[in-house]
C-alpha positions in Angstrom: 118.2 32.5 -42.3 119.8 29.6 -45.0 116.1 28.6 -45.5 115.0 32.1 -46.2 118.0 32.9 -48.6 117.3 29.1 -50.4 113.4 30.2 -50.6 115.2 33.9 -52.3 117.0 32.0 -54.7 114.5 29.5 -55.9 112.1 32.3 -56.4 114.4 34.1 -58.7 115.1 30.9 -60.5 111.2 30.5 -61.3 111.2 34.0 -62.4 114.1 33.5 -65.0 112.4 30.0 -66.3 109.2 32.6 -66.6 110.8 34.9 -68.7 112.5 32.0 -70.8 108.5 30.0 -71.4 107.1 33.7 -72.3 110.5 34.3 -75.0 109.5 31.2 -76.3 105.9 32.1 -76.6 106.6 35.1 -78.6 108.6 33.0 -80.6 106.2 30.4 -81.5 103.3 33.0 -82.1 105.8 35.6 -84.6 106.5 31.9 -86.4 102.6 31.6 -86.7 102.0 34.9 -88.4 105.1 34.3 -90.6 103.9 31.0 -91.7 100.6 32.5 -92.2 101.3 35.3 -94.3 103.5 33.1 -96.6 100.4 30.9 -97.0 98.0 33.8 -97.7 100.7 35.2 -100.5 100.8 32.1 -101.9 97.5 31.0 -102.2 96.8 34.9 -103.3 99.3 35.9 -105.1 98.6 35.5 -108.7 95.1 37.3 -107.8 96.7 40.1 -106.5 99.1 40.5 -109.0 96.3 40.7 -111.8 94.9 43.5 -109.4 97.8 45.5 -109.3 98.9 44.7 -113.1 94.7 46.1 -113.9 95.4 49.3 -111.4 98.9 50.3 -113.2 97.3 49.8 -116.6 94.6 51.5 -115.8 97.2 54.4 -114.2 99.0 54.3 -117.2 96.4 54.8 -120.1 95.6 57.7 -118.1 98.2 60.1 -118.3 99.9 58.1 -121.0 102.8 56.2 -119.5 103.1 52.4 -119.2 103.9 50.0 -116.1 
């Protein structure tokens, strides 16, 4: 019966160092996207800007307001 309650408990450890890997996981892959969509701003960021600057102007001169 000790065995079976020490086989319980070691079970439910594994299961909580589980959860912990997978937290971590999700962690590291949320940081990924982060760091990738800081990169993809910064190396496109002054293009975009032109884009949007181009779209308001062109907004603008037609029905006569400005950005």
């Amino acid at each position: 019966m000790i065995d079976y309650l020490r086989m319980m408990i070691d079970a439910q450890k594994a299961k909580m160092d589980e959860r912990g890997a997978s937290a971590v996981e999700y962690g590291l892959l949320i940081a990924g996207i982060a760091a990738l969509i800081v990169a993809v701003v910064f190396l496109f960021g002054g293009a975009l800007s032109g884009i949007f600057s181009d779209t308001c102007n062109s907004i603008g001169a037609s029905s006569g307001q400005s950005c």
